[in-house]
Every structure is written in structure tokens, then in C-alpha cells.
MARLUM-329026 format. One record per residue (C-alpha): x, y, z. Coordinates in steps of 0.1 Angstrom, whole numbers, padded with zeros to 4 digits, always signed. Layout:
XYZ ...
// end
This chain:
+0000+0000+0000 +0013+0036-0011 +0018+0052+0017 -0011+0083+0022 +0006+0120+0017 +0007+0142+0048 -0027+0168+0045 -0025+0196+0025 -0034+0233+0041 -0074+0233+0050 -0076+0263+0026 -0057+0251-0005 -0083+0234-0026 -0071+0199-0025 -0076+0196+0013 -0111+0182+0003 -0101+0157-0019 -0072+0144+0007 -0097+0140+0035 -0119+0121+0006 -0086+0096+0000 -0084+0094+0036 -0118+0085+0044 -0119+0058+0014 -0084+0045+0027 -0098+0036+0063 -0132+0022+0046 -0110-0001+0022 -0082-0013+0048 -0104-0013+0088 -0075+0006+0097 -0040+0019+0086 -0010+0003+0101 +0010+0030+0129 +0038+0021+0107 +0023+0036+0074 +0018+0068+0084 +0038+0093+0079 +0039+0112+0113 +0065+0137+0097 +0055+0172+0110 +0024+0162+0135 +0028+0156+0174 +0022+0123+0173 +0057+0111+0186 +0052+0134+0217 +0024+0112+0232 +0024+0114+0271 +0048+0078+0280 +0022+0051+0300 +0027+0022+0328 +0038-0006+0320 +0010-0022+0345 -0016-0004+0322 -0008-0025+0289 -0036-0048+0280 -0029-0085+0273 +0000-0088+0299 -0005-0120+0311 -0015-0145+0285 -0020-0184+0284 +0007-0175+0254 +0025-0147+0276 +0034-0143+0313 +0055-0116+0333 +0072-0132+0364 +0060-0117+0400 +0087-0096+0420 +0086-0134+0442 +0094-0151+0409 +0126-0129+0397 +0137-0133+0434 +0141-0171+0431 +0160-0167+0401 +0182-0145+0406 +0194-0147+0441 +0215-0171+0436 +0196-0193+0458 +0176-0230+0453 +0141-0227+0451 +0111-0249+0432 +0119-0230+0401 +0154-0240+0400 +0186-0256+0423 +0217-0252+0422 +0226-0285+0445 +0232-0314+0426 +0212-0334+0452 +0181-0321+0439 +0192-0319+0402 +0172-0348+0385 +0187-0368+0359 +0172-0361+0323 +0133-0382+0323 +0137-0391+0289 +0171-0409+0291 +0157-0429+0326 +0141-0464+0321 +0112-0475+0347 +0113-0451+0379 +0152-0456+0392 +0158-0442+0435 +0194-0446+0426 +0218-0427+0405 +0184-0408+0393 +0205-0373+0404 +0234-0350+0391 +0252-0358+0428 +0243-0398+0423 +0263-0398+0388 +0293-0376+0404 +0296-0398+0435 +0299-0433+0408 +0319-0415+0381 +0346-0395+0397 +0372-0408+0427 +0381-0393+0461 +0420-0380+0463 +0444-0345+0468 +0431-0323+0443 +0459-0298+0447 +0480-0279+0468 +0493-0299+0504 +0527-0295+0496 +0552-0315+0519 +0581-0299+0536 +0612-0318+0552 +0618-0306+0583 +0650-0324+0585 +0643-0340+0622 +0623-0371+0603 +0593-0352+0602 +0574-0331+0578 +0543-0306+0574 +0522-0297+0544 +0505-0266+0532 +0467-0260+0525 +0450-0274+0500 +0417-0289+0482 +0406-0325+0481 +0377-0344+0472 +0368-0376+0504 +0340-0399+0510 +0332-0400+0547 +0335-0439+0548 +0350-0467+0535 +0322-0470+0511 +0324-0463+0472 +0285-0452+0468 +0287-0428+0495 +0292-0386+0479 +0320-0372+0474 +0328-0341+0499 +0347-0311+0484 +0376-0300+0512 +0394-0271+0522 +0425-0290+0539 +0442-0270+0568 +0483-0267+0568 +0493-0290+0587 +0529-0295+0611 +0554-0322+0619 +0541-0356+0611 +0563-0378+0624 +0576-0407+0598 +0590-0439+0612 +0624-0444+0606 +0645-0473+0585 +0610-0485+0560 +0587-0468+0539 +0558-0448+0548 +0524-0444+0535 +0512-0407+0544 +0473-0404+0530 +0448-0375+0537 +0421-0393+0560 +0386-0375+0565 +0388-0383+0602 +0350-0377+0605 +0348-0342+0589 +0379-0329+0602 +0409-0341+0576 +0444-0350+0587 +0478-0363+0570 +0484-0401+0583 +0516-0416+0581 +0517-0461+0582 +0543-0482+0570 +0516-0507+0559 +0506-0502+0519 +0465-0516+0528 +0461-0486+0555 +0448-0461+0528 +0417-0471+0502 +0415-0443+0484 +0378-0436+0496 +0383-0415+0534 +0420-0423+0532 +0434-0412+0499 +0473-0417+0492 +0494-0383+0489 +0531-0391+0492 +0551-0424+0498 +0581-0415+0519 +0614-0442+0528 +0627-0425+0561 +0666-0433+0569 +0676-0409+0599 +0666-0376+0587 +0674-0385+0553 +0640-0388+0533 +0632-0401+0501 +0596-0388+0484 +0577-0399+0459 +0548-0379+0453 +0511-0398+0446 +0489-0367+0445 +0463-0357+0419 +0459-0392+0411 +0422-0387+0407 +0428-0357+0382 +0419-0365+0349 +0421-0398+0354 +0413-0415+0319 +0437-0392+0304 +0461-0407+0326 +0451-0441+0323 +0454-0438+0287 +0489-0423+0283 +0498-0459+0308 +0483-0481+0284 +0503-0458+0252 +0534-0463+0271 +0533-0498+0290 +0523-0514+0252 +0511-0499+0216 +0484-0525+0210 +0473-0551+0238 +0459-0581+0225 +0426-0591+0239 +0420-0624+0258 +0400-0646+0227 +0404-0644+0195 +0436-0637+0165 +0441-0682+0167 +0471-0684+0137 +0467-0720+0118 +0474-0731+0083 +0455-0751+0059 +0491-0766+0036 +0513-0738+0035 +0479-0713+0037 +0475-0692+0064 +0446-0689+0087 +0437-0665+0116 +0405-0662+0137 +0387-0627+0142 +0398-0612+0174 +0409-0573+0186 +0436-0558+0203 +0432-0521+0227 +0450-0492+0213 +0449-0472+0246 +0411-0471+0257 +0394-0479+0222 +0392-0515+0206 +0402-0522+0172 +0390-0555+0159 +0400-0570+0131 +0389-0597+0104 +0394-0633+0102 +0415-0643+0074 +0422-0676+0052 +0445-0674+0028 +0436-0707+0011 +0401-0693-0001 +0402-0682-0042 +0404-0644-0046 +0425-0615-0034 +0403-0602-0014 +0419-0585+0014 +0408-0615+0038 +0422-0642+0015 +0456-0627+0010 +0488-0614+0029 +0517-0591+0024 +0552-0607+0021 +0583-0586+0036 +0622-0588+0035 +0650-0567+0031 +0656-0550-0001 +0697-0548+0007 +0701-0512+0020 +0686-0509+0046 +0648-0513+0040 +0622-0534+0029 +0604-0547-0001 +0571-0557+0002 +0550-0579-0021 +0514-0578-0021 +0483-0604-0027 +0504-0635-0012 +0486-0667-0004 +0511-0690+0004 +0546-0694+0024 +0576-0706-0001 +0596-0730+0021 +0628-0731-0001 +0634-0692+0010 +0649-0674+0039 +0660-0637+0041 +0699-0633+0042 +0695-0594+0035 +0712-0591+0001 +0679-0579-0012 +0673-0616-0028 +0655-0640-0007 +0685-0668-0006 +0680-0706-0009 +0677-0729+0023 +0703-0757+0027 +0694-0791+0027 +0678-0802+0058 +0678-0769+0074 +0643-0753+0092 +0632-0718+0079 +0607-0694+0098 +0583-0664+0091 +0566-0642+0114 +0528-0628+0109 +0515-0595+0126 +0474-0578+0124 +0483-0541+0110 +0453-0526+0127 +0439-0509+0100 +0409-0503+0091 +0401-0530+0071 +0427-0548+0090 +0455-0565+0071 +0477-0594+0071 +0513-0590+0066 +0545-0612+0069 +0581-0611+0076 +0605-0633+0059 +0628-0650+0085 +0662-0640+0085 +0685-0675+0087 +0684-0706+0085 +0684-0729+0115 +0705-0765+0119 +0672-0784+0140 +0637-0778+0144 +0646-0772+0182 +0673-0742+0172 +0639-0727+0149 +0617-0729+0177 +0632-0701+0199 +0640-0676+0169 +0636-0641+0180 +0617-0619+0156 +0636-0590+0135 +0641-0559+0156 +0641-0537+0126 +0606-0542+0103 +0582-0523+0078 +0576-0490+0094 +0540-0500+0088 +0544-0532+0110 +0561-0513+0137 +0542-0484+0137 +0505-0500+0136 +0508-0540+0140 +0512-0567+0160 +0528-0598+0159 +0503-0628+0164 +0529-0656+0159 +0550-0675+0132 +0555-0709+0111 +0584-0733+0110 +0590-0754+0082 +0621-0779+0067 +0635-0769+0036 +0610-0777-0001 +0583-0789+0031 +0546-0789+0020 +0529-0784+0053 +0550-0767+0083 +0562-0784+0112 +0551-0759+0140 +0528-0730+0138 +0534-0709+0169 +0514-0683+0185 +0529-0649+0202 +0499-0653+0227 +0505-0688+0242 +0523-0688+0275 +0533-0724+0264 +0538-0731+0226 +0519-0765+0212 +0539-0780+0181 +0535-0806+0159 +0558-0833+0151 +0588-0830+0134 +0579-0838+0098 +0616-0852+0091 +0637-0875+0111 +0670-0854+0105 +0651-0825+0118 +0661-0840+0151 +0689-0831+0172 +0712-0856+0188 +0707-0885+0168 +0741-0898+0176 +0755-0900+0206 +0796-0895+0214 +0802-0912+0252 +0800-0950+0258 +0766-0949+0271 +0753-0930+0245 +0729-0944+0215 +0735-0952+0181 +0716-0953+0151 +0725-0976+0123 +0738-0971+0093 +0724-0978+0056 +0752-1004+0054 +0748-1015+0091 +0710-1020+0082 +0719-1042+0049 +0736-1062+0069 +0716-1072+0098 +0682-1078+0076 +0700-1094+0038 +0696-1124+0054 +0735-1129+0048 +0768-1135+0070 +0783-1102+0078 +0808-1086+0106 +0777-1081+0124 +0763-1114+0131 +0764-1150+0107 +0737-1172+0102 +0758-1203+0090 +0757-1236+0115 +0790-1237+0121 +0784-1205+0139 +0755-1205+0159 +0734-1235+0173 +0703-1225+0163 +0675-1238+0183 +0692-1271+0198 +0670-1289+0221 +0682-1319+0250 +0717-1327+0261 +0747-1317+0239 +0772-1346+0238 +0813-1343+0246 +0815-1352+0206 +0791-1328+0200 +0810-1296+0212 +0788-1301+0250 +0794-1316+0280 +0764-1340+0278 +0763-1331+0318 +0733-1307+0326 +0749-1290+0358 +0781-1274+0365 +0796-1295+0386 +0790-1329+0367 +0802-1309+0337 +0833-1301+0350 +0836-1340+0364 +0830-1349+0329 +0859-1331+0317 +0880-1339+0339 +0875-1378+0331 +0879-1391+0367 +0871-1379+0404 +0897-1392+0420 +0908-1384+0461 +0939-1369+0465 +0949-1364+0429 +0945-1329+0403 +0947-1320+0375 +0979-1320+0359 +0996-1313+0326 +1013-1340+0310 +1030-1326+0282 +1001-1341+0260 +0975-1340+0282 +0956-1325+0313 +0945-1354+0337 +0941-1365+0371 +0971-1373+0390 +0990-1371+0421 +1018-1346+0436 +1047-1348+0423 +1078-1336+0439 +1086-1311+0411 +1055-1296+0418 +1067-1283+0453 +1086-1247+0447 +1117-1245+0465 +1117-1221+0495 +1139-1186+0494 +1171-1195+0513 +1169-1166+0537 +1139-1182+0549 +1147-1205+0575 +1123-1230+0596 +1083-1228+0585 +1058-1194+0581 +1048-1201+0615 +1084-1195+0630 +1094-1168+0605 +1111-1145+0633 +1119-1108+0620 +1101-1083+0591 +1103-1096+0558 +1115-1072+0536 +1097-1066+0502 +1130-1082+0476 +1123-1112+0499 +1089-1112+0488 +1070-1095+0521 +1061-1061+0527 +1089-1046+0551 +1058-1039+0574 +1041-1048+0605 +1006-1038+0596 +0982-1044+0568 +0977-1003+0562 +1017-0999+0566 +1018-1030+0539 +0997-1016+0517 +1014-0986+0518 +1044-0998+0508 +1031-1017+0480 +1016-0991+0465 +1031-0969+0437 +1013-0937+0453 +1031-0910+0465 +1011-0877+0472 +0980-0873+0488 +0952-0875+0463 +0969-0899+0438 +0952-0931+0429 +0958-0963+0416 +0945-0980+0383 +0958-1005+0359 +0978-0999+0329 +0973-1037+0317 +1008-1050+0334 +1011-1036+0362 +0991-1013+0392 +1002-0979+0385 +1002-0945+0401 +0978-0913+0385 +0992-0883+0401 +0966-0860+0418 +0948-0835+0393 +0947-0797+0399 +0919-0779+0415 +0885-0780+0401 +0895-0809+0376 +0873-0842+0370 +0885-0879+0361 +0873-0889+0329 +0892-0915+0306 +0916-0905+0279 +0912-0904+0241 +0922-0941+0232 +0900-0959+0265 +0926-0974+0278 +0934-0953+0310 +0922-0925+0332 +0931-0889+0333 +0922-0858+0352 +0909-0828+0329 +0897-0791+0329 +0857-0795+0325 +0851-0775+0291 +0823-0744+0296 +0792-0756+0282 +0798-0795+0295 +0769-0791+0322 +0793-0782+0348 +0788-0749+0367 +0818-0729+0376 +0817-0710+0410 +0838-0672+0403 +0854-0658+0433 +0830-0631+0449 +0840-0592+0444 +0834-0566+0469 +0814-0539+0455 +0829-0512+0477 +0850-0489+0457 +0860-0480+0424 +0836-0473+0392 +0836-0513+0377 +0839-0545+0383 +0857-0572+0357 +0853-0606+0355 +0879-0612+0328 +0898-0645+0316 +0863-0663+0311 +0867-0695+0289 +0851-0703+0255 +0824-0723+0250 +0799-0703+0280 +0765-0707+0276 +0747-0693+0303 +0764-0671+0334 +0744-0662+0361 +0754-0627+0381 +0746-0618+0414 +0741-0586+0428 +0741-0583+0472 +0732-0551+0488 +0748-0534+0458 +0754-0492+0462 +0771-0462+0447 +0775-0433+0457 +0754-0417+0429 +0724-0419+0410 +0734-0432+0382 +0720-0467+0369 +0734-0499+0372 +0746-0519+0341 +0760-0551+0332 +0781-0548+0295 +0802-0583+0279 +0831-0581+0258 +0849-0599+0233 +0887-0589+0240 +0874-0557+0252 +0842-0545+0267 +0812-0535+0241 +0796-0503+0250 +0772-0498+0226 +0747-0521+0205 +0721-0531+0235 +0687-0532+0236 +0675-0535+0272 +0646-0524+0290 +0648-0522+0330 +0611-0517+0350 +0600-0507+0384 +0571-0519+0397 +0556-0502+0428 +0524-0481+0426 +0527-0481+0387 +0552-0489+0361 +0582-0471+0350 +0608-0483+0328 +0637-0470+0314 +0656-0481+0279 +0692-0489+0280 +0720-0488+0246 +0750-0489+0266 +0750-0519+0289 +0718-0540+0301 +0699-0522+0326 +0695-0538+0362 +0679-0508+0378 +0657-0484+0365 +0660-0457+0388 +0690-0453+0414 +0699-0434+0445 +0727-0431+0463 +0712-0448+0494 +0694-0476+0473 +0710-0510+0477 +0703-0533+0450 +0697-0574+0457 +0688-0597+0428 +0707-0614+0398 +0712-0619+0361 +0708-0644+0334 +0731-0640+0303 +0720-0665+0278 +0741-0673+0244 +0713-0683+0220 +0737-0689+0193 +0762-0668+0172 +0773-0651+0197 +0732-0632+0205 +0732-0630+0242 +0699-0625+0260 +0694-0616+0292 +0663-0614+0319 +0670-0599+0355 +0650-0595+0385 +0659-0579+0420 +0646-0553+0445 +0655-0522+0457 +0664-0526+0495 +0640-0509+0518 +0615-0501+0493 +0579-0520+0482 +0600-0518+0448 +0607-0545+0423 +0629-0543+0391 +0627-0566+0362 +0647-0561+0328 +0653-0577+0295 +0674-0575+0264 +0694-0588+0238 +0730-0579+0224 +0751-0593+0199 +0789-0597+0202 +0814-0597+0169 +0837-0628+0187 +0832-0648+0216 +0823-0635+0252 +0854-0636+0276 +0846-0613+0297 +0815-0591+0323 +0813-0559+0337 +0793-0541+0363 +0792-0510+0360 +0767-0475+0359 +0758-0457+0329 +0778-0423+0336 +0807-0445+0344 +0820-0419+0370 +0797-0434+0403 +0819-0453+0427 +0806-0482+0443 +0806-0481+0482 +0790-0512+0495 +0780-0547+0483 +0791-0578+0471 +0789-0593+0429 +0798-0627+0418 +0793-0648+0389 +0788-0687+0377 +0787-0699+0346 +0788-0734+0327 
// end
């Protein structure tokens, strides 16, 4: 509508016809909008302002002003039936509640079931130096009782002064809500606080006024972040309990569905069988091995393991000698779809035993390391169309199956006396060709065969059936007084004769009975009195610790062996010797123990060749710094680089440390910590020595476990203990080692 002109004078002429355009314009319309008109010029802006109160329309069932009562409950700040502010009376959303719940059915019920009582901040602790401490203010959130549905109280902690700790052990000091008035605890039991109304703050080891803290506050505070950077750093992917079962159909892989935890989210992954047609990505796997400078080369759409192969890292898969075992590993890159990928194995293994505790590669696809998981791996013998073994990464103990190949077997030949033999092709010919041989004839002058009665005199027998009328038979008389005598010819029965009677020494005079005097040992007596002083002096011995043993003429005299050597017989079986036990023969060899007291190593040097397992232990070990303690081998001088070891602390949580220098047997140190344990140093083969430790840290609720793996150029002849700064000197303790 065209808005209406504002009115012309009332004595111009068109006045008339402007109030007729008006008139006809509120006819036409029932009114003009305020907004059309065009108030330029008139008073109508100038209108006298109203109260509110004397609007029309107000209060509306579409419309309502609050009352004075009604802005006061909402904004003073205060709970009222129009709103609260107290999560006690804050209901949980209707729509998202099922049936009519009492419990949890508030803000408060959800706070005091998702969140955890602990120090929220401040409470410092201060070391008063006297074995006590204090803490400052600070804020915590406490149940009031040992009960985990009960709230969750928001405190103001008050500073409080010297809480004393109890000297020589560790103390637990935890904020308990001591019915509404909070207070620091210290107890040197670890089940005194439950992290409910006693909530842990500090752990503190008390020696004289010397105190060691660790501080365990804000473990409440933001919790699942926390939790989360654990499971990041105690392990990438963790494999879940079922599920991700490695088995083969031929030389086809096959893997059940399972899932492993990437921090706090699941990633499942698909079953896979490679036998199936297709190259669909279930139905196929990705082959890896090293390309010869230093990376990889991959191969896509595999279905089947080649067991003629093994990786020698020349960027060519090389061939596998006769009889030997192969490997390769499998891993679940957690992708999304998940895929299948293998590692070629990198030698070639002498047994099916030497195969079976292979260590996967260390260095692999970036992809594998960076987003899979190794599930386990297959063994086979060389040009083999099924494997021998396929192991999982998740048993605890590994099933096999048989050896496919009787060679595969180790010690099928033994080398001592006692030992077993298996025969030879020839040796086998001989016993089953039905033919005489060295081994055993079949002809009848040989053997007897199956004779049956009495065999006759003329028939090679006695024709007697006991020993004793056997032996009368023979003889060809029984007669008293006589023996038997040779002839010349013959032996027969006869009596004494007087050249039978030997001729008595001259210097022997009357008979044995009146032999006066000591007969000496030319006259064919002993020189002695007694039967040990006789023996004596026909013995060849001469030194205490020789002993006697036949050399086929005569008893001779073996001269005592040196210290920690064994009898065994020589070369040729035909007499005993004493000989150095070789390392590796089963025996254990003791070393001399080593005070740990000054100085910043320990050697054990001159060890023999041969070692395959030494054992090192560490008692009430110290230093006078901080440093960590390391173990490191050598080869004609000590290697201090090339490790891979991992030490870990386990106390309230994890912590681990890496080591590159040395293996790790502590993870954190202090120059009052005294560490007690030992080491395992195992030679696998090829001079690859792997290790496994455990021990504790004196004094503290604190165990340390490590592992790791190092590989030596030449043999191991020698072990160091050590630090990893090198410069700490050890003040108390005592090392040793054994090895066999």
C-alpha cells in the first residue's frame, strides 16, 4: 500500500479531496497500520509515555511476566522450586531414565559413581629435617567412609605441622577424612589407605633424617587421560584375551577374528584364510624382506609361504640348505580394514629345536612397527609342503607338531659310551640281507640255532646238565687226593709230584709259623708290621690325592689333578686322566665373589670359551650416585654400545627405562638404594646374548625386572658391572658370577 501523503493546508483546494482519499483508505483497509503513516510534522511522537501495568494482554495463556517473588528465586543465587543449584536435587534427564530408578536418578548420584576421592591440589610437603614433615593447604575431594557409593565431599585442607615418619622403611602418608575434620596419616603398611576416606598423597622411605619422596597426589585428576597415556606407554596394542588363533591349511595361512586395545578404544580385526580363491583383502597377505640397504620390499596379494626361502639381506631371498628349518613371522596391521602381513625369516636354522626359539627382527616395515602386532609365526624344513610348527605370540606355552623329518632331530648320535647309536644304511643291509656279515652270521657252524636236550662231549657239550658234573666230565675221573695236571700231552688226574713243590727262598729259615723278623719286600714280604703300613708300601702312590689303576701290566700311580679338575678316561679308552671341564659340559663354575665397595667397575675377565649361560649376582649393591646400574660383555674388550634393554619398576605403577649402553638392572637409582637380585646371560647362538634380570631395591615395596638382547662380533670372555655415567663409585655390596 502507497503510503497516504501528509494533508495539504485546509484552505488550499485539495484539502477536500485528501480527507476524501483518507476517508476511502480507512473504509477499504479497517485501519491503517501505525507504521504507514507518515507522522513527519504532527505531534504524534510526543504522546504522554504510559505504565507498564496499564498494557492490556499482559499475562496471557501465550505470555506471562514473572511476580517480583518469581525474579527473586531466580536470581538470588539461591535454590528454590523453580530452579537448584545443589546437585542433590538436580534430577537426571526423564527421557534418558528407564522405569522409575531411587538410585543414581540425580546430578550428585552420577558424580559420586563417576569420579574418585583424592588431593586435588596444593598440600605440599616440607622436610623438616628432624624425620618429620608438614604440608600446606590445600583442596581434596573424600568420601566420609569406606564405602564407594557414598558422595564425594569437596575440602578445604588445613596446613598441617610435623608428622612424624618412622624411621629405617617406607611410609604411607594419605589424607584421611577423620570424621569431617581431615588430617595427614603416616603407616608403613601399603593396605592402610583405600583411596575412599584415606586417599594416598606421598610415599616417603625415612633413613635418619634423610627422606626419600615420591609424590602420589592428583591421582584422581583427569584420570582416563592418565590411564590412557599408561596403556600408550606400557604397550602400543594389547591383545585381547580370545580371538587372533594363527593356523594353516598346507602352507595357507589362517587367523581367527579377534581385537587388540589401542589405549582405551578396541580395534577388531577380520578373520583371514588365505587358502580361499580371490585377493580379497581376507584371502591374502603381504610378504616382507629386506631389499639390501637398509629397507624393505614388500609384495602384495600372497597366499602362500615358499619354504625353499629365507632372508639373508642381500635384497634376494636366498636358498635354504638341505635339511635346514626356515621361519616367518605374521603380525594384524590394525587398520581399518585390517590387514595381514608377513616377515620373511632372517637364517636358517640347523634343528627344528634351534627354529623354535628364533627371536623376531628388531628392525621391520615401518608400517608393521608403527601399527601391528605380531600374532605368531610358522616353521618349516626346507622344499616342506605343510610346516612343522605354527606358533602363537599369545600362548604362554607353545603346542607343536611333530617334526615332519627325522633329520630334523637333534642328537641322533650319541659320542660317550653310554650313548645311542643309530645304524647305518650299510649296518641296516647287513643285519636284515639275510646274509653273514661282521655283524652277526647265520651259518651252522656259527651258531646253534634252536638245539634242544643234552649236547654230547663229541658234539662240542658236556652231555652233563649241571656245573659240577660238567666239570667231572671233563676232567675224566674224580679221583681223592689227585688234580689235575699237565702232561705234556694231556691235562688229567694225578697225584703230587715232587717237582710240583717250589723251592723255599734260602733266607727263609724253619716254616711261616716260625718266621722271626720283618720280611722285607725283595724277599717277597712287605717290610711292614701292619696291613695299612703293607699296603702302603706296595703301593706306587706318593702324594695325597693320587690313585691307583691298571695300565694292563702292572698297578700304576695317576698323580693327583689340579683344582677344580674331574677324572674322565683319555682319548684311546685305555686309561684315566684328570681334565679341565670345558664351559658348556653341564658343569657350573663357581667365580670368586667381588666386593662392590670402591672404584667405578667390576671385571670378571679371563672367562673360557664355549659359556652358555652365566648367572650374576648382585648383594646389597650401592654407589655413591644416581646413576643406573649396568651389566656390559666383551669380546677382547668391553662393548659399550649395540644393547637393547629395557629395565622396569614396579611399585604403585610402572616405569621403565631403555638402556643402549649396557643392560639395565635398575631403572632408577639413588645413592642410598641397595640393590639385591641377579642376572641371566644366555648365548642363544652366534654369539646373540639375551638376558632377563629381577631384583629389589632394599628398603623399598619396589621391584625391578629387565630384559634385552645384544650381539657380540667374537666370543664372550669377559663381564662388567658398571653404571651408565661411568664416574659413580661403588661403596657397598658384594657381585659374583657362575657360569657353565
Amino acid at each position: 500500500m502507497i503510503p497516504l501523503a501528509q494533508p495539504p493546508r485546509k484552505d488550499d483546494r485539495s484539502f477536500d479531496d485528501w480527507m476524501h482519499r483518507m476517508w476511502k483508505r480507512i473504509s477499504d483497509t479497517a485501519g491503517i497500520a501505525w507504521s504507514l503513516i507518515d507522522k513527519t510534522g504532527s505531534n504524534l511522537t510526543d504522546l504522554t509515555t504510559r505504565n507498564h501495568a496499564d498494557l492490556q494482554n499482559i499475562n496471557t495463556a501465550t505470555y506471562t511476566h514473572l511476580s517480583a517473588t518469581n525474579h527473586t528465586d531466580l536470581t538470588d543465587g539461591g535454590t528454590t522450586t523453580l530452579h537448584q543449584h545443589d546437585f542433590n536435587y538436580v534430577p537426571y534427564p526423564t527421557s534418558l531414565q528407564i522405569g522409575a530408578p531411587t538410585h543414581i536418578d540425580t546430578l550428585q548420584e552420577i558424580h559420586n559413581h563417576s569420579f574418585s576421592a583424592g588431593v586435588m591440589d596444593g598440600c605440599d610437603i616440607t622436610d623438616n629435617g628432624n624425620g618429620t614433615v608438614s604440608f600446606a593447604s590445600g583442596h581434596a575431594m573424600l568420601r566420609p567412609s569406606a564405602d564407594s557409593h557414598t558422595s564425594l565431599y569437596a575440602i578445604a585442607v588445613s596446613a598441617q605441622t610435623n608428622l612424624a615418619l618412622t624411621d629405617d622403611a617406607t611410609n604411607y602418608v594419605y589424607l584421611d577424612y577423620n570424621a569431617g575434620s581431615p588430617q595427614f596419616v603416616a603407616s608403613t603398611s601399603i593396605t592402610s589407605f583405600n583411596c575412599m576416606d584415606k586417599c594416598i598423597a606421598y610415599m616417603v622411605h625415612r633413613n635418619g633424617n634423610t627422606l626419600h619422596t615420591i609424590d602420589a597426589r592428583e591421582q584422581n585428576v583427569d584420570s582416563n587421560r592418565k590411564s590412557r597415556q599408561l596403556y600408550l606407554k606400557f604397550s602400543r596394542f594389547i591383545h585381547s584375551e580370545n580371538g587372533t588363533v594363527i593356523g594353516s591349511s598346507g602352507l595357507a595361512i589362517t587367523v581367527t577374528a579377534g581385537s587388540f586395545w589401542f589405549m582405551m578404544q578396541e580395534q577388531a580385526h577380520d578373520a583371514f584364510d588365505t587358502s580361499v580363491a580371490g585377493t580379497a583383502n581376507v584371502n591374502v597377505f603381504k610378504l616382507w624382506y629386506r631389499d639390501g640397504v637398509g629397507g624393505y620390499t614388500g609384495t602384495a596379494s600372497q597366499k602362500t609361504i615358499t619354504t625353499t626361502t629365507y632372508d639373508s639381506g642381500t635384497g634376494t631371498p636366498a636358498t635354504l640348505s638341505n635339511n635346514k628349518f626356515g621361519v616367518t613371522w605374521f603380525y594384524i596391521v590394525n587398520d581399518s580394514p585390517s590387514e595381514l602381513h608377513a616377515v620373511m625369516g632372517q637364517a636358517e636354522y640347523a634343528s627344528f629345536a634351534d627354529a623354535r626359539v628364533a627371536s623376531p627382527p628388531t628392525a621391520i616395515p615401518s608400517i608393521i612397527s608403527g601399527i601391528g602386532s605380531l600374532i605368531g609365526f610358522v616353521i618349516y624344513e626346507k622344499s616342506n609342503t605343510v610346516f612343522d610348527s605354527v606358533e602363537s605370540a599369545f600362548n604362554v606355552v607353545f603346542s607343536h607338531s611333530a617334526p615332519t623329518n627325522h633329520e630334523g632331530l637333534s642328537g641322533l648320535l650319541g659320542g660317550a659310551a653310554s650313548d645311542h647309536y643309530h645304524l647305518t644304511g650299510t649296518q641296516a643291509t647287513d643285519l636284515t640281507d639275510a646274509g653273514d656279515s661282521t655283524l652277526h652270521y647265520h651259518a651252522t657252524d656259527r651258531a646253534l640255532g634252536n638245539a634242544t636236550g643234552t649236547l654230547a662231549l663229541g658234539n662240542g657239550g658236556t652231555g652233563q646238565t649241571t656245573a659240577q658234573l660238567a666239570m667231572n666230565a671233563l676232567a675224566g675221573a674224580v679221583t681223592s687226593g689227585s688234580y689235575l695236571r699237565g702232561n705234556g700231552t694231556n691235562v688229567v688226574m694225578a697225584t703230587i709230584q715232587a717237582a710240583d713243590v717250589p723251592t723255599l727262598n734260602q733266607n727263609t729259615t724253619g716254616t711261616a709259623s716260625n718266621v722271626t723278623g720283618t720280611v722285607a719286600i725283595a724277599n717277597g714280604g712287605t717290610g711292614q708290621t701292619t696291613a695299612t703300613a703293607a699296603f702302603d708300601a706296595l703301593a706306587p702312590t706318593t702324594t695325597q690325592g693320587d690313585i691307583i689303576y691298571h695300565n694292563g701290566t702292572d698297578n700304576v700311580r695317576l698323580a693327583k689333578g689340579t683344582a677344580s679338575q674331574v677324572l674322565t678316561m683319555n682319548a684311546g679308552a685305555t686309561a684315566p686322566e684328570w681334565a679341565t671341564p670345558s664351559a658348556g659340559s653341564g658343569s657350573i663354575t663357581l667365580g670368586t665373589p667381588v666386593n662392590t665397595t670402591s672404584g667405578t667397575s667390576i671385571d670378571f675377565t679371563g672367562l673360557p670359551s664355549g659359556i652358555q649361560r652365566i648367572t650374576i649376582f648382585f648383594d646389597a649393591i650401592s654407589t655413591n650416585g644416581s646413576s643406573n646400574l649396568i651389566i656390559q660383555i666383551g669380546d677382547g674388550s668391553v662393548n659399550t654400545t649395540g644393547y637393547n634393554s629395557v629395565a622396569t619398576t614396579l611399585s604403585s605403577a610402572a616405569s621403565s627405562t631403555a638402556f643402549t649402553t649396557g643392560f639395565g638392572i635398575t631403572q632408577s637409582n639413588g645413592s642410598t638404594n641397595t640393590q639385591d637380585g641377579f642376572m641371566i646371560l644366555a648365548n642363544m647362538g652366534s654369539n646373540k646374548w639375551k638376558m632377563i634380570a629381577g631384583g629389589e631395591v632394599s628398603g623399598y615395596a619396589q621391584q625391578t625386572f629387565s630384559s634385552g638382547m645384544k650381539t657380540l662380533t667374537g666370543t664372550l670372555d669377559r663381564v662388567r658391572l658398571t653404571t651408565v655415567n661411568g664416574t659413580d663409585s661403588f661403596d657397598a655390596g658384594v657381585v659374583n658370577i657362575a657360569y657353565e
